[in-house]
Residue frames relative to the residue before (quaternion, step in Angstrom):
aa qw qx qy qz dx dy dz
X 1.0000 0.0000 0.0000 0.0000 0.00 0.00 0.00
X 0.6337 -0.5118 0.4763 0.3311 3.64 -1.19 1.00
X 0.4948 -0.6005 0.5090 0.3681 3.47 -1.32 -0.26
X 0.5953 0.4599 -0.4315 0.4979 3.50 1.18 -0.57
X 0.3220 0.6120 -0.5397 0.4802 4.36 0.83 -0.21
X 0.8961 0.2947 -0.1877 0.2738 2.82 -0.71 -1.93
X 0.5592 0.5492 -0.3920 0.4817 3.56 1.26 -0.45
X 0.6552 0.4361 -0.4158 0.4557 3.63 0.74 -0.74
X 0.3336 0.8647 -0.2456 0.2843 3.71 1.19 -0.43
X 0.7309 0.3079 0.1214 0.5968 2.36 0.58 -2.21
X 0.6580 0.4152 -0.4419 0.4465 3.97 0.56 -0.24
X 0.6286 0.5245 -0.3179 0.4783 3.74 0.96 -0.98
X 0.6419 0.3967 -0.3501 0.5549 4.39 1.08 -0.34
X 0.6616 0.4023 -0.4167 0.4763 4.03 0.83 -0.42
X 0.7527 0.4074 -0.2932 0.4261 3.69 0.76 -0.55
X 0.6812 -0.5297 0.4013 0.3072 3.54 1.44 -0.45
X 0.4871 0.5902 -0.4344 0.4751 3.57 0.85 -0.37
X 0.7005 0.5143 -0.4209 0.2599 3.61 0.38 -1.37
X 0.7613 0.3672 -0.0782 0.5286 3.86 1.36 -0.78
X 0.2476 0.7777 -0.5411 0.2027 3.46 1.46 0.26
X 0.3390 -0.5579 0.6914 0.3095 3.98 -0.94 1.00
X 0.5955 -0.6195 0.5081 0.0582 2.33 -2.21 1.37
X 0.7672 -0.3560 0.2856 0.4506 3.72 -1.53 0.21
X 0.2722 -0.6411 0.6643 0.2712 4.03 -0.72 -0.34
X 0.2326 -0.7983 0.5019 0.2382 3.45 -0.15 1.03
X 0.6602 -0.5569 0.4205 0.2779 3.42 -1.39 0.95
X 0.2129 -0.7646 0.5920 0.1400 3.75 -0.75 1.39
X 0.8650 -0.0743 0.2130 0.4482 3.57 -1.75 -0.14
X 0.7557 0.6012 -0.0835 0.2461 2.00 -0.21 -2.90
X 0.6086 0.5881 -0.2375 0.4768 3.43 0.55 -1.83
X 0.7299 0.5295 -0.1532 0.4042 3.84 0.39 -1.35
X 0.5269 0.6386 -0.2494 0.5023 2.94 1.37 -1.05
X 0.8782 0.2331 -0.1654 0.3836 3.18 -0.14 -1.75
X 0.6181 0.2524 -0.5846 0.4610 3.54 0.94 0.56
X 0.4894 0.5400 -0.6032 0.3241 3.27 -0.23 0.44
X 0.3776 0.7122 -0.2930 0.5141 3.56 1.36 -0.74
X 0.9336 0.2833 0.0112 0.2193 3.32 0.40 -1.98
X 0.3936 0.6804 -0.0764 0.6135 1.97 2.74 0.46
X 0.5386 0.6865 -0.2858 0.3963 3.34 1.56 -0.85
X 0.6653 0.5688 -0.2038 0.4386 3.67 -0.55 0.45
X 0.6754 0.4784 -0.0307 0.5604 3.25 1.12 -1.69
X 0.1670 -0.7680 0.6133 -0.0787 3.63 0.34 1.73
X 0.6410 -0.3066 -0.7035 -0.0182 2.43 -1.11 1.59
X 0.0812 -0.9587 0.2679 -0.0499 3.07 2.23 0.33
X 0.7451 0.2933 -0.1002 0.5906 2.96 0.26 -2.62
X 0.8902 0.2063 -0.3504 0.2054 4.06 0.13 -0.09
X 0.2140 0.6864 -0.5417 0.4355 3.05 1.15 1.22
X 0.6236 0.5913 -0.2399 0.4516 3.34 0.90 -1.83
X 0.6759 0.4007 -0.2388 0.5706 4.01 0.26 -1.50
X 0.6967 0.2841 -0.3791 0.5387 4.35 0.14 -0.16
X 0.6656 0.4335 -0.4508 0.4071 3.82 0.01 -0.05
X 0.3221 -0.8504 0.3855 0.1565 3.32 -0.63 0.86
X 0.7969 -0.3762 -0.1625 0.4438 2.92 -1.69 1.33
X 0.8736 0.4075 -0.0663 0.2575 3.84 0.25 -1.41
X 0.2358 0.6408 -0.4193 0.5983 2.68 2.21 1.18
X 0.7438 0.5005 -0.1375 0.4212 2.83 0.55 -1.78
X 0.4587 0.6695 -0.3051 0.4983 3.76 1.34 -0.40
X 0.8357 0.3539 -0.0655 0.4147 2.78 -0.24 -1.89
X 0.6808 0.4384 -0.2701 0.5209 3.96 1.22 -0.28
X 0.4006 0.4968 -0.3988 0.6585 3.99 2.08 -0.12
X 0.7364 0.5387 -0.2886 0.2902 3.61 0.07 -1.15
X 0.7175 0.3175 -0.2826 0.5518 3.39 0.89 -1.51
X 0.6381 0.5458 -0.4792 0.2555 3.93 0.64 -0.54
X 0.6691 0.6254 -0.2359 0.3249 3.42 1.82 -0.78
X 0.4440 0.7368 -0.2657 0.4352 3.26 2.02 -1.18
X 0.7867 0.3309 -0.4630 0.2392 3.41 0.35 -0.35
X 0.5172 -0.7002 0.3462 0.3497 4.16 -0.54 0.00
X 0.5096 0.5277 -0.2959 0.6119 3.85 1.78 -0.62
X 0.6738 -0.3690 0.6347 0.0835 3.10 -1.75 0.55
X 0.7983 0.2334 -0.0073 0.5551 3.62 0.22 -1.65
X 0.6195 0.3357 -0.4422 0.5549 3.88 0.92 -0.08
X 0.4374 0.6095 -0.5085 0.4226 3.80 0.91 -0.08
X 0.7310 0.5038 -0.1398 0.4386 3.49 0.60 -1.91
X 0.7151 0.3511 -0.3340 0.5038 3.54 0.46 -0.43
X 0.6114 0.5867 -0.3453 0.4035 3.46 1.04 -0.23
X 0.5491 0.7328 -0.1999 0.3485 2.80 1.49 -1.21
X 0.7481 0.5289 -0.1194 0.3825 2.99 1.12 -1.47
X 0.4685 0.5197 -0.3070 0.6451 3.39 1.41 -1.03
X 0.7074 0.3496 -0.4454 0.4230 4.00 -0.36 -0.41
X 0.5644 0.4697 -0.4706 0.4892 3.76 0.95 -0.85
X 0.7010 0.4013 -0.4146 0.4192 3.57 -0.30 -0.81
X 0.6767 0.4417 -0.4549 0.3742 3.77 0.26 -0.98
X 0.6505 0.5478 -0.2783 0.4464 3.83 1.11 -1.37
X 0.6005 0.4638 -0.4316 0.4878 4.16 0.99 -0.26
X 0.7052 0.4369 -0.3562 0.4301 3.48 0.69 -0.84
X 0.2524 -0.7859 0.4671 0.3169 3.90 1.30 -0.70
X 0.1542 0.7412 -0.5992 0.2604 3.27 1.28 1.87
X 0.3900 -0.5378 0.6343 0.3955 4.10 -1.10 -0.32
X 0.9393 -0.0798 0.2885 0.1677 2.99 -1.67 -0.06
X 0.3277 -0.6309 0.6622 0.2369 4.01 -0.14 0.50
């Protein structure tokens, strides 16, 4: 490894990055309740229930990623529109 590496090395263990804890992978349950939050939303919620499982993940996951309330909700929306057209995932 170069010296500038091993320096980046060392800057990513003093600040933390080098051990940053990993994602929590997305459960059922989680899936569930957006689907739940999904219910209502013709043809949304049954696009969402026919795409299989790791669609349906990966669209729980990014809605869950965000940390606001209101970046949730605007997200939210963008997934409704992608789920009416019956697109997958960005």
């Amino acid at each position: 490894m170069t010296e500038l590496g091993e320096k980046a090395v060392e800057a990513a263990k003093r600040n933390g990055m080098w051990d940053a804890p990993k994602r929590t992978p997305i459960t059922d349950e989680q899936v569930e309740a957006f689907a739940e939050k999904l219910a209502g939303i013709s043809p949304a919620y049954e696009n969402f229930n026919n795409m299989p499982p790791s669609v349906r993940f990966t669209y729980t996951g990014r809605y869950l990623s965000f940390k606001t309330e209101e970046a949730r909700q605007r997200d939210f929306e963008k997934i409704v529109d992608r789920l009416n057209k019956n697109l997958k995932p960005m």
